[in-house]
Backbone as a printed PyTorch tensor [residue, N CA C, xyz], in Angstrom:
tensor([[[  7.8700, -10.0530,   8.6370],
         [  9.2340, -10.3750,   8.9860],
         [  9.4920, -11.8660,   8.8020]],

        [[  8.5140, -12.8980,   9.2160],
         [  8.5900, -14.1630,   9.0930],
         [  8.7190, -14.5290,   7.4630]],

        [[  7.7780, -13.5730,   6.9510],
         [  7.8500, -14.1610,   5.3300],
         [  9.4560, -13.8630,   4.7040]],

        [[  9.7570, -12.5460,   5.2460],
         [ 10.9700, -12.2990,   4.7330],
         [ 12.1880, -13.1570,   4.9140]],

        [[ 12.3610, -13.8620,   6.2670],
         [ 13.2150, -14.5750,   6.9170],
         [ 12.9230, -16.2170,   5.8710]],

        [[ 11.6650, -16.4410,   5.7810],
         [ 11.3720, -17.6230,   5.0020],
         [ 11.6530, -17.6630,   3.7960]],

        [[ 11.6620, -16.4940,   2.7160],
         [ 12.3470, -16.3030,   1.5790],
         [ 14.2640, -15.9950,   1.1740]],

        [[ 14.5270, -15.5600,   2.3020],
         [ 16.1430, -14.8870,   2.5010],
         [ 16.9260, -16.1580,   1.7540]],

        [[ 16.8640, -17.2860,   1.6760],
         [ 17.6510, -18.4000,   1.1620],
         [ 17.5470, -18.4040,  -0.2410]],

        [[ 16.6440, -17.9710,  -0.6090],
         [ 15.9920, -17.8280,  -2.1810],
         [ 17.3620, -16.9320,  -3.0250]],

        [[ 18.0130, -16.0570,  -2.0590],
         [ 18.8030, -15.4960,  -3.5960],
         [ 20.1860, -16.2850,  -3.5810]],

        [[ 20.2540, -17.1670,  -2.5480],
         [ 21.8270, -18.0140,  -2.0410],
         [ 22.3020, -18.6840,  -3.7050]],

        [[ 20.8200, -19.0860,  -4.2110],
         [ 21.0570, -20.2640,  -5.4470],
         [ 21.1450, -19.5760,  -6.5730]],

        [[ 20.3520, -18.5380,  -6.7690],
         [ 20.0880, -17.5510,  -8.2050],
         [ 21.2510, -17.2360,  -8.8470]],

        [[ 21.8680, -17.2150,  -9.9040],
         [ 22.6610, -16.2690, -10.1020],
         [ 22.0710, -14.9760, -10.8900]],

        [[ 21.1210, -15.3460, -11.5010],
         [ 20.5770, -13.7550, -12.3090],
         [ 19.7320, -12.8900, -11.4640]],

        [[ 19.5350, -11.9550, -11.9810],
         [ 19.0460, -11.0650, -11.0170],
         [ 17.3300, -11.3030, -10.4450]],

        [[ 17.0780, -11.3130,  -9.1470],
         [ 15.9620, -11.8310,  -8.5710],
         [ 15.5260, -10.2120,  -7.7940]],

        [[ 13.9260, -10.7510,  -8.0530],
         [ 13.2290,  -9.1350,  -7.6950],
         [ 12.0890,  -9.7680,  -6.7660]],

        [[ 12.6630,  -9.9080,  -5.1060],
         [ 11.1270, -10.3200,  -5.0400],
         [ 10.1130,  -9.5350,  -4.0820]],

        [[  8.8730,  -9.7970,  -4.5530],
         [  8.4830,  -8.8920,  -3.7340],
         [  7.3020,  -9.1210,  -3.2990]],

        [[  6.5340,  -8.9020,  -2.1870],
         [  5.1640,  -8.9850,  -1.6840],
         [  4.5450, -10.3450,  -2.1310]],

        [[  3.7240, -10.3030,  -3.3820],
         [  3.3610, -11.4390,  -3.9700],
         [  3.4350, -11.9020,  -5.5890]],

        [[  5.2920, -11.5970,  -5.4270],
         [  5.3120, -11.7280,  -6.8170],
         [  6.8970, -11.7180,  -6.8000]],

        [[  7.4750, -12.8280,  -7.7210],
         [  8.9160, -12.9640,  -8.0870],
         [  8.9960, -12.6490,  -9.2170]],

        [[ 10.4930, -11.8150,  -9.5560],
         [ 11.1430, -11.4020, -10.9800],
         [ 11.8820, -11.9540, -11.4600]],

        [[ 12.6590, -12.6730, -12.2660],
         [ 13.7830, -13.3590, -12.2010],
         [ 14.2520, -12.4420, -13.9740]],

        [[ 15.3300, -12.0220, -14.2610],
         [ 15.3930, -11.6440, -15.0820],
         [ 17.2020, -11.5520, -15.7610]],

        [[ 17.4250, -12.1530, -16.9880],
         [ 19.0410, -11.9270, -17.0200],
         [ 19.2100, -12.1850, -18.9370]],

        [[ 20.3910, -11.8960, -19.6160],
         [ 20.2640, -11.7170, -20.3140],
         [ 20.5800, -12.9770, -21.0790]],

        [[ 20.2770, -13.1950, -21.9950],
         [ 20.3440, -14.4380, -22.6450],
         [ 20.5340, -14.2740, -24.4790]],

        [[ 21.2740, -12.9800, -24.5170],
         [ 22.0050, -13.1560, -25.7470],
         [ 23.5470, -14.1140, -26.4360]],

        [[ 23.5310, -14.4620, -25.1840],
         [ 23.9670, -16.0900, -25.5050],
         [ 23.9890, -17.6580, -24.8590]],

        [[ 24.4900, -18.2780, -25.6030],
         [ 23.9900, -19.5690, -24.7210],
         [ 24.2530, -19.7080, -23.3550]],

        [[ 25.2450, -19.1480, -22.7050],
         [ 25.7590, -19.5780, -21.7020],
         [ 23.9970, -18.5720, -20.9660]],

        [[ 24.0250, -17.5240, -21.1210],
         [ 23.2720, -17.0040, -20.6280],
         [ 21.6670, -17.1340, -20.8610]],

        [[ 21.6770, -17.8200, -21.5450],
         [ 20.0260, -18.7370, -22.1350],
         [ 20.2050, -19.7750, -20.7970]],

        [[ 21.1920, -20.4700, -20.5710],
         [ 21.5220, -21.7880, -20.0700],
         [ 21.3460, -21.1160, -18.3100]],

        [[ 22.0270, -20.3220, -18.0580],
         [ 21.9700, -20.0910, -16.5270],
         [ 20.3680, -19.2610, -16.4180]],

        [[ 19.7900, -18.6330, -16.9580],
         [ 18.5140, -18.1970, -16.9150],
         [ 17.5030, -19.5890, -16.4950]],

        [[ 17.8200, -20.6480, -17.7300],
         [ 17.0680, -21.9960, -17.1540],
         [ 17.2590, -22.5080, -15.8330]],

        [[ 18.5700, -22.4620, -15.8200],
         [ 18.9030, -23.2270, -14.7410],
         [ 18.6490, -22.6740, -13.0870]],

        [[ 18.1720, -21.3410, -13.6260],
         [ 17.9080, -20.6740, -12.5590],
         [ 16.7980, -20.7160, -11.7780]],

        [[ 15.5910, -21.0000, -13.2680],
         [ 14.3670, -21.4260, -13.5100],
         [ 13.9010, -22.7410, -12.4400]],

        [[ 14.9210, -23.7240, -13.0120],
         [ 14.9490, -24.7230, -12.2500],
         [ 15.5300, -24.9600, -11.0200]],

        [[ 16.1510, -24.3050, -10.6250],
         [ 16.3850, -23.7650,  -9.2130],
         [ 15.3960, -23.0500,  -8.1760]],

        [[ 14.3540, -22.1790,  -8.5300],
         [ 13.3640, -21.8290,  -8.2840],
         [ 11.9010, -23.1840,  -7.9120]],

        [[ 12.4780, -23.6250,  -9.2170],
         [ 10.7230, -24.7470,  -9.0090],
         [ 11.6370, -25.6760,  -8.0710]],

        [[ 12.7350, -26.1930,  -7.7760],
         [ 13.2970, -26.7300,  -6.6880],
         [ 13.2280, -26.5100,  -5.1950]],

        [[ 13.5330, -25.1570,  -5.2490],
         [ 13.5330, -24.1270,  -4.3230],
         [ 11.8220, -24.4350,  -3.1440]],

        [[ 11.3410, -24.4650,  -4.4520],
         [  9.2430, -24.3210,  -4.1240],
         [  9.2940, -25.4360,  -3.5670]],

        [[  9.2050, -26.4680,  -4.5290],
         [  8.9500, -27.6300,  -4.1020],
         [  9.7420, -28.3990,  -2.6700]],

        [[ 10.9930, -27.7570,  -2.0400],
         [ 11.2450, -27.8420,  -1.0810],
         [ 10.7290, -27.6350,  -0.3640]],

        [[ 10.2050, -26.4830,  -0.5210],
         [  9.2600, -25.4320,   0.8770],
         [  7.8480, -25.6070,   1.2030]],

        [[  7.6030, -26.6800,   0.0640],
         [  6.1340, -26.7680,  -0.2100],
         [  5.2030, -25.8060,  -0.5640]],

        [[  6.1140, -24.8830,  -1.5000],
         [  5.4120, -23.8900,  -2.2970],
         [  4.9530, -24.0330,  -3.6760]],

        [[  4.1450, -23.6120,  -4.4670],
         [  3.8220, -23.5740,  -5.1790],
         [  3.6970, -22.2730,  -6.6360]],

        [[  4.6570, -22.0430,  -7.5320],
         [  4.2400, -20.8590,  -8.2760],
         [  2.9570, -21.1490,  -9.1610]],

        [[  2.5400, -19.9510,  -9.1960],
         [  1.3080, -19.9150, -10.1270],
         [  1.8640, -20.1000, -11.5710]],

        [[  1.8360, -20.9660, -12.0250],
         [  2.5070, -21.3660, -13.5740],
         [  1.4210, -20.5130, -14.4250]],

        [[  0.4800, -20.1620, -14.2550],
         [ -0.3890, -19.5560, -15.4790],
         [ -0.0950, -18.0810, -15.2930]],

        [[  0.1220, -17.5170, -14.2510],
         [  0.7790, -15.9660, -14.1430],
         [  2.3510, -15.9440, -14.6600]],

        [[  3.0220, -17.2000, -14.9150],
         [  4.4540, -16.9050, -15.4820],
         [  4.5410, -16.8000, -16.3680]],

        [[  5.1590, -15.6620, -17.2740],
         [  5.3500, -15.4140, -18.3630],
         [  6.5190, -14.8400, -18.5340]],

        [[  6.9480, -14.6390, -20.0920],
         [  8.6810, -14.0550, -20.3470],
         [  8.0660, -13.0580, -20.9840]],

        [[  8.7760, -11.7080, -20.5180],
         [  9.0210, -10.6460, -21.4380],
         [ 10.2500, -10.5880, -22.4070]],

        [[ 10.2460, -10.7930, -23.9080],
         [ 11.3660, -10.2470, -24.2990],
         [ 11.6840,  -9.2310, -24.5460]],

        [[ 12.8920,  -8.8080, -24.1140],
         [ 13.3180,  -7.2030, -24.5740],
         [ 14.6750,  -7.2800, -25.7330]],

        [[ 14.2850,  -6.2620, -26.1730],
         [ 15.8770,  -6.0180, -27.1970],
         [ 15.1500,  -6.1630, -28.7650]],

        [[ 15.7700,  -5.8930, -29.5790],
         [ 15.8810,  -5.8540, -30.8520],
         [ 16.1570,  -7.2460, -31.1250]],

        [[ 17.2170,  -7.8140, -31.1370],
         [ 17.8850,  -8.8920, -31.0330],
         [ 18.1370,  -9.8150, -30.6800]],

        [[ 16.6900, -10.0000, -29.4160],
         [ 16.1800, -11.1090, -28.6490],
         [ 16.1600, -12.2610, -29.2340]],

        [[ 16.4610, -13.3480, -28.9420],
         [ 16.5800, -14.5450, -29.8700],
         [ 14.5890, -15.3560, -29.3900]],

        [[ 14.1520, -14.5760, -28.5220],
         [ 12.8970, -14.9210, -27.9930],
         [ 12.9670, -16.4590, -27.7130]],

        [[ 13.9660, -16.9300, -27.0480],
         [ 14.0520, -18.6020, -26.1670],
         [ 12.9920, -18.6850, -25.4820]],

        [[ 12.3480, -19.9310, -25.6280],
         [ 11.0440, -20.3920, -25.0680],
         [ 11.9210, -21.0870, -23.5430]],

        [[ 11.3160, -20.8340, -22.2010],
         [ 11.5050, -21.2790, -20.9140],
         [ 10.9470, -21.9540, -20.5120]],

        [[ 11.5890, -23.4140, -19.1180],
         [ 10.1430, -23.1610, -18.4460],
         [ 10.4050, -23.2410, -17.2440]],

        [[  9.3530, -23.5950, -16.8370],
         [  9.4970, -23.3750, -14.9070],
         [  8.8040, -25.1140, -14.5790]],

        [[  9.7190, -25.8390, -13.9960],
         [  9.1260, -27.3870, -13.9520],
         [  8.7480, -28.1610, -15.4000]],

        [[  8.0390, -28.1380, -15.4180],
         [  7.5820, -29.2310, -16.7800],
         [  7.2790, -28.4030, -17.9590]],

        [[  6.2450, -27.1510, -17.0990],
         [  5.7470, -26.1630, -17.6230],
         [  6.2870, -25.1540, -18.7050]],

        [[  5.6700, -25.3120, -20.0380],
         [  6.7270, -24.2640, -20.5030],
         [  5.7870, -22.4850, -21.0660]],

        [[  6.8880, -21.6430, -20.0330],
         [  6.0960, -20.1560, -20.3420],
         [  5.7650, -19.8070, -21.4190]],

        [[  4.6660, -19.2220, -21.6870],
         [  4.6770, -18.1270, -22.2260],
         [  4.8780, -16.9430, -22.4680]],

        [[  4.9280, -16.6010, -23.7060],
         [  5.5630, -15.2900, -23.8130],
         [  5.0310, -14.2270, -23.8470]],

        [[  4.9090, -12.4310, -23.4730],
         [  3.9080, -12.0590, -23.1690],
         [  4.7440, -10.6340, -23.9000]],

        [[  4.1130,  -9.6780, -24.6660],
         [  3.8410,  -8.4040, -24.9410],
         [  4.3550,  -7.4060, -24.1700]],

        [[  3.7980,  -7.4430, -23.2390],
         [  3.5320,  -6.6230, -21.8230],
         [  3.0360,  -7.1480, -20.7590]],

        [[  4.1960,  -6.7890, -19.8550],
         [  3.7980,  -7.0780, -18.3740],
         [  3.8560,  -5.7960, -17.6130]],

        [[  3.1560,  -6.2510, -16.1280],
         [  3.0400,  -5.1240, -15.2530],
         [  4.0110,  -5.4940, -14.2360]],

        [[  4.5560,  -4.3900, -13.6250],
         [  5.9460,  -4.2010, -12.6410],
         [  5.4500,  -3.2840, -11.6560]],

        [[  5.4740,  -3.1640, -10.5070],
         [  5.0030,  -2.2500,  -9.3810],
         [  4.6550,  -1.5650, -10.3270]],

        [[  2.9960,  -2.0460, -10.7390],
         [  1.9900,  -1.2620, -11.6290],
         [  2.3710,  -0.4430, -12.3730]],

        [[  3.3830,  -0.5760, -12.5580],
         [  3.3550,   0.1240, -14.3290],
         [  3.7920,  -1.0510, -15.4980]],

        [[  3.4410,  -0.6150, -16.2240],
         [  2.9140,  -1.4990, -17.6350],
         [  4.4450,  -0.9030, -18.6170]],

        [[  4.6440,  -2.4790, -19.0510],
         [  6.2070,  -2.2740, -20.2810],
         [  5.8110,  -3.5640, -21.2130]],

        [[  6.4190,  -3.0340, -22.1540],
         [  6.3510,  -4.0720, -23.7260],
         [  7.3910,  -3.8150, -23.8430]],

        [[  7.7910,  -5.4930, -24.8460],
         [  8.8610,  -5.3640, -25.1490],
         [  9.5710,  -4.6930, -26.0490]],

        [[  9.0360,  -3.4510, -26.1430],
         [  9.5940,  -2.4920, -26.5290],
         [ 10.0490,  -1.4740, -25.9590]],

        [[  9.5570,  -1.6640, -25.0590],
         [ 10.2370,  -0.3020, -23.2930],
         [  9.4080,   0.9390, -24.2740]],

        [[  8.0260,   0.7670, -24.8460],
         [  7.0240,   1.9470, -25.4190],
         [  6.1440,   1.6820, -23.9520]],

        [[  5.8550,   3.0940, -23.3050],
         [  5.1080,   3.2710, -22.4220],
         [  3.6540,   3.4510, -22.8830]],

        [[  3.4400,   3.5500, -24.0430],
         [  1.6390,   4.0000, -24.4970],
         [  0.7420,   2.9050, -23.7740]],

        [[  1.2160,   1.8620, -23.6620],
         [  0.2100,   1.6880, -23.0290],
         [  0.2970,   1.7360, -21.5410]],

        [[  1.0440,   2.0340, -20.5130],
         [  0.9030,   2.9730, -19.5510],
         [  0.1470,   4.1940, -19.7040]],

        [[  0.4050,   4.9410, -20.1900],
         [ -0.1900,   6.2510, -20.9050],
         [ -1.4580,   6.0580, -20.9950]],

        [[ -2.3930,   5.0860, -21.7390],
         [ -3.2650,   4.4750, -22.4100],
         [ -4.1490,   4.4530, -20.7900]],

        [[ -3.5620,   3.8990, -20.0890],
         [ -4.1830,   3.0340, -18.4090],
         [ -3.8450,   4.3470, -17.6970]],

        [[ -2.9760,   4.9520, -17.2540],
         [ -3.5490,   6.1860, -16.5660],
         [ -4.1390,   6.9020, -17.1910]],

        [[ -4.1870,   7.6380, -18.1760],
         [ -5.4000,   8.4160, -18.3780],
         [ -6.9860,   8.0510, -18.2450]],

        [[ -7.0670,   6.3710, -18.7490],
         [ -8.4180,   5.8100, -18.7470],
         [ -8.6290,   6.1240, -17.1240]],

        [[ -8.0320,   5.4450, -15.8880],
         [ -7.7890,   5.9160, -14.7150],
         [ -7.9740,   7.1230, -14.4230]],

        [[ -7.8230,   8.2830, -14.8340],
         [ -7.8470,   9.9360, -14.5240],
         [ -9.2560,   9.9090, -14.9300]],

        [[ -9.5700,   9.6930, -16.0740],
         [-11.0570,  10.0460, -17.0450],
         [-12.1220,   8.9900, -15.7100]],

        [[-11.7210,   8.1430, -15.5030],
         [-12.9110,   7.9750, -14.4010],
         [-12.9840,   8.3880, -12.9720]],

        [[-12.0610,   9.0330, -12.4210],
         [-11.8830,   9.4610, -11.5910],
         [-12.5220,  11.0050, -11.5090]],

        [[-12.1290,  12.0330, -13.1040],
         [-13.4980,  13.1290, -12.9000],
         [-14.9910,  13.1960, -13.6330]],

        [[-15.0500,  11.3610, -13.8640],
         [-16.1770,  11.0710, -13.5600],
         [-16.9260,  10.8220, -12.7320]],

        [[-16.3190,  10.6470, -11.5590],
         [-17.0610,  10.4250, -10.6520],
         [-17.2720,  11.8000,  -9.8400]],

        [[-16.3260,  12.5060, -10.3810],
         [-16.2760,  14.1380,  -9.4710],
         [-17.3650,  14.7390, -10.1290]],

        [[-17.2190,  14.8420, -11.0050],
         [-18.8560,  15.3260, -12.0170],
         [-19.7660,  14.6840, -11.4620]],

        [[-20.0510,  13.7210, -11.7180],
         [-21.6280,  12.9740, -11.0950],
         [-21.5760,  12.9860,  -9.3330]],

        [[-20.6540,  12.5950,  -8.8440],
         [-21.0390,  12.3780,  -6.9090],
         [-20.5770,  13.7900,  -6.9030]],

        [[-20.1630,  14.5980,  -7.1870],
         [-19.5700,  15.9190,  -6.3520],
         [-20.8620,  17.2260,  -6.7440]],

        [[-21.7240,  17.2520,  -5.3180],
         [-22.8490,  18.6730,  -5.9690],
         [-22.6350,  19.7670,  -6.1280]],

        [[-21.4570,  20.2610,  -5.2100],
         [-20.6940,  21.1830,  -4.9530],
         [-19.7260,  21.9100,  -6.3240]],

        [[-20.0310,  23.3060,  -7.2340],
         [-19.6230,  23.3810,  -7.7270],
         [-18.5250,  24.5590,  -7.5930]],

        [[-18.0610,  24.8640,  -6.7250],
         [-16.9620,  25.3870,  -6.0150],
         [-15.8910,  25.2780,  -6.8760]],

        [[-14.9090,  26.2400,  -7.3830],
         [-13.7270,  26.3730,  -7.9580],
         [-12.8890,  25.4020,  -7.1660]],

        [[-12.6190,  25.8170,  -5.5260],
         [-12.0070,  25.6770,  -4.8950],
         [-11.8600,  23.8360,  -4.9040]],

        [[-13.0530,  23.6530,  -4.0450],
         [-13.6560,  22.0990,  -4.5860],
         [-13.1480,  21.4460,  -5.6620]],

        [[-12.7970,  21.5850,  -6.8420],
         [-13.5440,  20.9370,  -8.3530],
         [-11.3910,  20.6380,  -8.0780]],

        [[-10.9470,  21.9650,  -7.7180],
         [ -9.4830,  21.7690,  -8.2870],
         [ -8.8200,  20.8160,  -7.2220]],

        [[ -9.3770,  20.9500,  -6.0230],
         [ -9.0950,  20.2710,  -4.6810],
         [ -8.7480,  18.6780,  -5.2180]],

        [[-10.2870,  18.5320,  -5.7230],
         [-10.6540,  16.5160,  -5.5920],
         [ -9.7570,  16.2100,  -7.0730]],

        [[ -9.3100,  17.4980,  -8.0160],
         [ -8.5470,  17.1850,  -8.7010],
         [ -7.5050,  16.9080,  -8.6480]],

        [[ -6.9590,  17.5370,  -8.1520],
         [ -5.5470,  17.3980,  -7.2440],
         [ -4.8810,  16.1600,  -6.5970]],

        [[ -5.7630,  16.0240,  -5.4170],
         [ -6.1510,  14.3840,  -4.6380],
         [ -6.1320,  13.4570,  -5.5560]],

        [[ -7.5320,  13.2920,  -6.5350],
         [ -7.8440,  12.1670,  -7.0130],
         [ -7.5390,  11.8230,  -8.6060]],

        [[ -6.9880,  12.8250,  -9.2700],
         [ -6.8210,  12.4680, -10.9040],
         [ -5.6640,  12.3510, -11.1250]],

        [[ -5.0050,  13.9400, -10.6350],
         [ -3.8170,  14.1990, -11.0090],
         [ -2.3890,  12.9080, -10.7270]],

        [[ -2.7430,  12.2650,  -9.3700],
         [ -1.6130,  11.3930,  -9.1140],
         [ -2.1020,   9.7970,  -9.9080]],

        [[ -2.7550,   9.4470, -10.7830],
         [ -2.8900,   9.2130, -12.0730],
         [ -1.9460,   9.1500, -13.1930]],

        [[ -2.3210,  10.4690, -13.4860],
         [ -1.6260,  11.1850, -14.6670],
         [  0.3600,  11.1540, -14.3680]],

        [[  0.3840,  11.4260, -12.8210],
         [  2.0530,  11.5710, -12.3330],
         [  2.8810,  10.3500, -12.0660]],

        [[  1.8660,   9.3770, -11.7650],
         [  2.7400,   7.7830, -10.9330],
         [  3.6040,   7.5070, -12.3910]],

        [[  4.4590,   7.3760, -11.8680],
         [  5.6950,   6.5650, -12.4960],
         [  6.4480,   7.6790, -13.5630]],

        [[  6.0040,   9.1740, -13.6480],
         [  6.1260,   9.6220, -14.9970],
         [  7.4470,   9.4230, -15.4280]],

        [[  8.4940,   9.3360, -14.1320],
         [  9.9410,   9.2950, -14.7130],
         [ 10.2320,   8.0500, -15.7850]],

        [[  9.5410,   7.3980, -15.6220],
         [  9.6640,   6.1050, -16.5680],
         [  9.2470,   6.4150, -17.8050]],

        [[  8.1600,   7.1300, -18.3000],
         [  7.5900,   7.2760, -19.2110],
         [  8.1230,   7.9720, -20.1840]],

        [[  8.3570,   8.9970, -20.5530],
         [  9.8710,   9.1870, -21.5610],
         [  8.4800,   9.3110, -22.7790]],

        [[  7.5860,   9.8590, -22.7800],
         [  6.6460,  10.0540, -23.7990],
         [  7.6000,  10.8780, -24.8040]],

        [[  7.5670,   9.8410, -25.2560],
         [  7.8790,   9.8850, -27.0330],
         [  6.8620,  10.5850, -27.9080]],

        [[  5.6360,   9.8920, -27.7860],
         [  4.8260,   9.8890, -29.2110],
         [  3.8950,  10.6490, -28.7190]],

        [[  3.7510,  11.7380, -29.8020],
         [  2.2650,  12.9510, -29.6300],
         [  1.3520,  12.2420, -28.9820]],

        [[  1.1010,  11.0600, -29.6010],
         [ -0.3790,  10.7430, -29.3100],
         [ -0.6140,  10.5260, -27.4010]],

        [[  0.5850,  10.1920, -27.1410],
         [  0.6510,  10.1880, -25.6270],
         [  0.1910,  11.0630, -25.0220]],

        [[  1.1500,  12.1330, -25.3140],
         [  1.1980,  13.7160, -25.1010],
         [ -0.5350,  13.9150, -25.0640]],

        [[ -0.8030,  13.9490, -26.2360],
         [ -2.3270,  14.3140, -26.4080],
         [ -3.2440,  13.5160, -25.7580]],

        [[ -2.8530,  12.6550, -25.2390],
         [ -4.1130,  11.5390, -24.4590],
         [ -4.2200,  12.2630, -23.1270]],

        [[ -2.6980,  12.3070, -22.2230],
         [ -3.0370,  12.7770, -20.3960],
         [ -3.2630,  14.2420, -20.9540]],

        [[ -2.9400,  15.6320, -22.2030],
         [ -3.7770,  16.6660, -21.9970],
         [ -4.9820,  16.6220, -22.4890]],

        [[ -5.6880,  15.9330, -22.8720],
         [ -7.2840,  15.8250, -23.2610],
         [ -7.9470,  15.6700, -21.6980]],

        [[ -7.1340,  14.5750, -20.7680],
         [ -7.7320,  15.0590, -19.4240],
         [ -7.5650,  16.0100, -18.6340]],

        [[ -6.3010,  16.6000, -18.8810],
         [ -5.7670,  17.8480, -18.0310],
         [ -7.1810,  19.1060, -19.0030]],

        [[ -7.7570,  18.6720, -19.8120],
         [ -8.0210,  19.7150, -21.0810],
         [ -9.8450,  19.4860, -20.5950]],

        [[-10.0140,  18.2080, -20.0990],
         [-11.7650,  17.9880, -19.7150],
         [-11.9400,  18.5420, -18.1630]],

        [[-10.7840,  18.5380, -17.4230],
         [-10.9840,  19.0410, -16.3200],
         [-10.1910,  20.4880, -15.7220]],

        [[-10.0090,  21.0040, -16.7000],
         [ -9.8590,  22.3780, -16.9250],
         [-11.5330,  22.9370, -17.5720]],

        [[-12.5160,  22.1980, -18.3680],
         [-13.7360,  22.1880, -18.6290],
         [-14.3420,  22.3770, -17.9620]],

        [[-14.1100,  21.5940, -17.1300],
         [-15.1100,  21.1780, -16.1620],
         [-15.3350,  22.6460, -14.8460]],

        [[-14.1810,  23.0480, -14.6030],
         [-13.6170,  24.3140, -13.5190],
         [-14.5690,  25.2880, -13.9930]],

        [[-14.0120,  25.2510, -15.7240],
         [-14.9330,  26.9910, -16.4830],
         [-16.1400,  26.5660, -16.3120]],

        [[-16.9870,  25.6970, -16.5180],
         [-18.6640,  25.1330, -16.4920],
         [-18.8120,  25.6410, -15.0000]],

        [[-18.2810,  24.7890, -13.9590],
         [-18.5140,  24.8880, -12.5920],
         [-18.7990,  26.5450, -12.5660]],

        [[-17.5910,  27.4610, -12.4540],
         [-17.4820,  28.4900, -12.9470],
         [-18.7270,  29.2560, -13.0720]],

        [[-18.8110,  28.8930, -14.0820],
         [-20.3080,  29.9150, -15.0190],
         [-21.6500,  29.6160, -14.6580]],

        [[-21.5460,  28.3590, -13.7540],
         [-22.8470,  27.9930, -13.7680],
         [-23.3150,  28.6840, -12.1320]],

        [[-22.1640,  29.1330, -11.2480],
         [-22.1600,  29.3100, -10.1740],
         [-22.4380,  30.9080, -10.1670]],

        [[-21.9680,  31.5230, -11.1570],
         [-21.7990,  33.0950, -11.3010],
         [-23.2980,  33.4000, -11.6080]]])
């Protein structure tokens, strides 16, 4: 509550849109033209003002610009002296975007995420129980494979084919359990 009350002044100055949260600020607005290149900076610099009032400090090596759009003019920023870099892909309440709003590599990171998760059910789990195998699947892979899906908008086969190769090893895994129990 204190942190919140200590940040509340922070959106008085902003004019673009500010996301903040836990341990991490968004600042984000469009800058397909100057005026809007110009208040993005200035917003910038309102922020490292902001800090340096409070005796805060941003992590300048975690700041980076995502560009989005086709048509991005990709304007270099900065924050104090500092000038950002520009970054591919960033992560947002853990999910992963490029500036292409292509989710594969979300896709890419939960499945790697799922695939070790019924790795570990294979090796620590002795128990080869139907019941079991679909249980810790359930619990531990599947919400993996589900976080964020509304975002994801899988486009491309290869997506498609990446989270069912795990839905496809641990459907494997059930028939083995299965047969080996019978």
């Amino acid at each position: 509550m204190l942190f919140n009350s200590f940040i509340s002044d922070l959106d008085d100055v902003i004019k673009c849109t500010l996301m903040k949260f836990e341990d991490d600020t968004k600042l984000s607005g469009e800058v397909d033209t100057l005026e809007g290149r110009a208040t993005l900076q200035e917003d910038l610099d309102r922020l490292e003002e902001w800090a340096n009032k409070n005796l805060m400090k941003f992590n300048k090596d975690k700041c980076k610009v995502l560009h989005l759009g086709k048509h991005n003019p990709e304007v270099q920023h900065r924050l104090g002296s500092t000038w950002l870099e520009s970054s591919s892909v960033e992560r947002g309440l853990g999910v992963l975007v490029d500036n292409k709003l292509n989710m594969s590599e979300q896709c890419a990171a939960a499945a790697k995420k799922a695939n070790r998760m019924l790795d570990c059910i294979n090796k620590g789990i002795t128990s080869r129980d139907k019941e079991v195998i679909i249980t810790l699947y359930s619990a531990l892979v599947r919400p993996h494979l589900e976080y964020c899906v509304q975002f994801w908008s899988l486009l491309y086969k290869k997506d498609v084919d990446r989270l069912e190769r795990v839905q496809r090893r641990a459907t494997k895994m059930i028939k083995t359990c299965h047969m080996r129990t019978a």
